[in-house]
C-alpha positions as CSV (number, residue, x, y, z in Angstrom):
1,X,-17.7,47.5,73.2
2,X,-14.4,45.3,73.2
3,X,-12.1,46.9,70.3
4,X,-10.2,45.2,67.9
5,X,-6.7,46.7,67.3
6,X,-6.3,49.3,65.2
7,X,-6.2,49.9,61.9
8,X,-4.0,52.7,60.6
9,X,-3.3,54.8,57.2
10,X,-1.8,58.2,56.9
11,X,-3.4,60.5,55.0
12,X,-2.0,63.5,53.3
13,X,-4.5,66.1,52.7
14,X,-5.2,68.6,49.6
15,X,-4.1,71.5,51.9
16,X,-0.6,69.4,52.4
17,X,-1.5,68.6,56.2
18,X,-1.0,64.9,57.3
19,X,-3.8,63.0,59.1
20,X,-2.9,59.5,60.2
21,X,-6.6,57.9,60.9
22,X,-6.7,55.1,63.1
23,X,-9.8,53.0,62.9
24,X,-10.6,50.6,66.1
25,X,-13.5,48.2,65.0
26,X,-14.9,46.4,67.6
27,X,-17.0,42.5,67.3
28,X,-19.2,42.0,64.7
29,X,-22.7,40.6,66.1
30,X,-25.5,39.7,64.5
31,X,-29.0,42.1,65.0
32,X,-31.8,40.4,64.3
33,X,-35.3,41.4,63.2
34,X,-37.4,42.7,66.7
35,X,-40.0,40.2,65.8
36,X,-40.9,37.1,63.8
37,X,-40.4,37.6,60.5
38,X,-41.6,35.7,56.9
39,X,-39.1,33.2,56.2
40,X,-38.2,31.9,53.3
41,X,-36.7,32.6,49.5
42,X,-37.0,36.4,48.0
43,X,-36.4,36.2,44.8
44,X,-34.7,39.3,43.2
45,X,-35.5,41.0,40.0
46,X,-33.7,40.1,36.7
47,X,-31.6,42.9,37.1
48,X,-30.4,42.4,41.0
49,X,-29.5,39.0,39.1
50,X,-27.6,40.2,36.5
51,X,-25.6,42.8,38.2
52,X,-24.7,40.8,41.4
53,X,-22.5,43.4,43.2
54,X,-22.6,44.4,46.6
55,X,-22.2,47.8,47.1
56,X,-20.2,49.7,50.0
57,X,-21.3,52.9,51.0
58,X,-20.6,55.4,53.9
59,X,-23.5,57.8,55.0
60,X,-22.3,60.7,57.6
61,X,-24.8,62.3,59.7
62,X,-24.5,64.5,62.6
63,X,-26.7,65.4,65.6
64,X,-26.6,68.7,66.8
65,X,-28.4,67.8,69.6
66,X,-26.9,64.3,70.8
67,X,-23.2,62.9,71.3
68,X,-21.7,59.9,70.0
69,X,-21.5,58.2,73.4
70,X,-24.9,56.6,72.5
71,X,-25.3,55.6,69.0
72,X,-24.2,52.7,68.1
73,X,-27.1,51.2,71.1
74,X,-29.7,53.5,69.0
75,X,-28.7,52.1,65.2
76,X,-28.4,48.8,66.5
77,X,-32.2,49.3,68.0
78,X,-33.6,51.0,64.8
79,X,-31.8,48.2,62.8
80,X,-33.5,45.2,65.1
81,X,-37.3,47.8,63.9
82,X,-36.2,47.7,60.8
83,X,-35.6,45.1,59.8
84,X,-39.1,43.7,60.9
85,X,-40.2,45.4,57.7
86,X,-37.3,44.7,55.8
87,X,-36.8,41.3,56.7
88,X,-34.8,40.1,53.5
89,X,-32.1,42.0,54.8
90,X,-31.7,40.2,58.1
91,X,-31.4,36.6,55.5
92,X,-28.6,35.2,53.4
93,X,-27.6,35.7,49.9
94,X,-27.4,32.4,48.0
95,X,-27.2,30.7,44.8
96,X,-31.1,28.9,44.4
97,X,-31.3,25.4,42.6
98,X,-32.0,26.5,39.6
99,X,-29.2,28.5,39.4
100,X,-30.8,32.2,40.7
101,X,-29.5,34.3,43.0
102,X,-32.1,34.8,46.0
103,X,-32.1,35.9,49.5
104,X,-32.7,33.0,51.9
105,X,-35.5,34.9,54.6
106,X,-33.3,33.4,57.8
107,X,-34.4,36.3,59.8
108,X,-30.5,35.4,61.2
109,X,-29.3,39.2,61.3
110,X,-27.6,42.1,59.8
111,X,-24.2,42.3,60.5
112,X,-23.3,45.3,63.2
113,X,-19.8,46.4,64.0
114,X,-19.1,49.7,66.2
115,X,-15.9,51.1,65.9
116,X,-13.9,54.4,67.1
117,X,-11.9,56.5,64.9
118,X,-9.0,59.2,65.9
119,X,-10.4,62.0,63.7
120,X,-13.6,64.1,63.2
121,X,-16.1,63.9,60.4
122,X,-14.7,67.3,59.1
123,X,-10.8,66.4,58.9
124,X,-11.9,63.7,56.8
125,X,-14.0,66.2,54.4
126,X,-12.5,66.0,50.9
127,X,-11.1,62.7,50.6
128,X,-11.8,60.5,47.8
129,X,-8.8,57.8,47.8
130,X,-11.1,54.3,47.9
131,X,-8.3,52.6,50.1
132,X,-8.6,55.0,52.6
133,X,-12.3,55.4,52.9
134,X,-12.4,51.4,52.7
135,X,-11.0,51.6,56.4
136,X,-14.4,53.3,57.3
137,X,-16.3,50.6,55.9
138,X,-16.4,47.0,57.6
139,X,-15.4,43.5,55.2
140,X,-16.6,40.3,56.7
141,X,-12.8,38.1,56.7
142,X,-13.0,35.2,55.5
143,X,-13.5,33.5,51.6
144,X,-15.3,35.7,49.5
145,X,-19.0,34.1,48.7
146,X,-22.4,34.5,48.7
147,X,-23.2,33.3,51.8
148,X,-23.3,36.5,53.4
149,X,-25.5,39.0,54.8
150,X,-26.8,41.2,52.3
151,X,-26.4,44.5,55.1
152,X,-23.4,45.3,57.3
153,X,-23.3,48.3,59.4
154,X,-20.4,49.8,60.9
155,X,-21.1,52.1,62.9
């Protein structure tokens, strides 16, 4: 994984202790489904239409039995399974002719960024600030619009 430099922000915990995290994100690629997949417009529910928002979350998990050396090769793998059944994810979002927004079935890819942070899962424990926690979660640069993947995982 080629790294990206680093991004940084100090932290100043609730028991007064300061924790600078530094984030290095590596390339984005592209993961695309395992296998052929239906191509084509999805077209969401009234609902997904009408509150358009994408959504940034951050899931922790921990192996007791594995390392870390390994897992961003097994996410992207399950993601490329995955994605065979969830194939809208792996399209584009777009704007449809009649005005609806749909997912374009491309079968291009999610987006799938590894990265390497300075600090464990438990230093971080506790905090809530948005701006920090947004350093754990990967933005595509570039123009904000709909042309994007609906799934990015950084990992």
């Amino acid at each position: 994984m080629s790294l990206s430099p680093s991004i940084s922000e100090s932290i100043t915990k609730s028991n007064g202790h300061e924790l600078e995290l530094k984030v290095e994100v590596g390339r984005p690629a592209l993961v695309p489904p395992a296998e052929e997949t239906q191509k084509g417009p999805y077209y969401l529910s009234n609902l997904d239409e009408n509150i358009a928002v994408l959504v940034r979350t951050i899931y922790c998990y921990r192996s007791s039995e594995k390392g870390n050396e390994n897992a961003g090769k097994i996410i992207r793998k399950a993601m490329e399974k995955v994605l065979v059944h969830y194939y809208a994810l792996a399209g584009r979002l777009k704007i449809s002719s009649d005005g609806n927004l749909i997912v374009d079935c491309t079968g291009e890819g999610a987006v799938f960024v590894e990265a390497e942070a300075n600090s464990t899962l438990e230093e971080l424990r506790g905090i809530t600030d948005p701006l920090i926690l947004g350093k754990l979660v990967y933005e595509i640069p570039g123009p904000k619009s709909m042309d994007k993947p609906p799934l990015v995982a950084h990992v």
